[in-house]
C-alpha positions, 0 to 999 in steps of 0.5 A: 619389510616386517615391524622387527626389521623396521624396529632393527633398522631404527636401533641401528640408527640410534646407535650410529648417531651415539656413535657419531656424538662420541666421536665428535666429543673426542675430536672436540676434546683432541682438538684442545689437547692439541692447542695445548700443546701447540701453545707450551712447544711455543713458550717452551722454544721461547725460552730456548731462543732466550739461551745464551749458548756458551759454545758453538756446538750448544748454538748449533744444537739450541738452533736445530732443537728451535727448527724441530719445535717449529716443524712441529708446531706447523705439523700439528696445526694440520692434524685434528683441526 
C-alpha cells in the first residue's frame, strides 16, 4: 500500500468519525425534542380528561381524542430512544 493510499484511508477515517459525532449529536438532540413532546401530549390529555363534556357525542370525541394522545405517547417511547 503506497503513503497516498495510507494517507486516504486515514482521511476516510476521520471523516467517518465526524460523521458519527454528528449523528450522535442529532440523536441526542432528537431524543430531547421527543421527551418534550411526550411531556406536553400529557399535560395536554390532562387537561382534556379534566372537560366536563356537555353532550354525548363531545364525551365520545374527548374519549377517542384522550385514546389517540395515549397510543401516541406510547409509540413514541419506542422511537429515537
Amino acid at each position: 500500500m503506497t503513503d497516498e493510499e495510507i494517507s486516504n484511508l486515514r482521511q476516510s477515517a476521520r471523516e467517518g468519525w465526524r460523521y458519527a459525532d454528528e449523528l450522535e449529536q442529532e440523536r441526542k438532540r432528537l431524543t430531547g425534542e421527543a421527551a418534550v413532546m411526550r411531556s406536553l401530549l400529557r399535560r395536554c390529555n390532562a387537561v382534556l380528561l379534566n372537560i366536563e363534556p356537555e353532550s354525548a357525542a363531545e364525551h365520545e370525541a374527548i374519549g377517542e381524542l384522550s385514546d389517540a394522545v395515549e397510543r401516541a405517547i406510547g409509540e413514541a417511547k419506542g422511537t429515537l430512544l
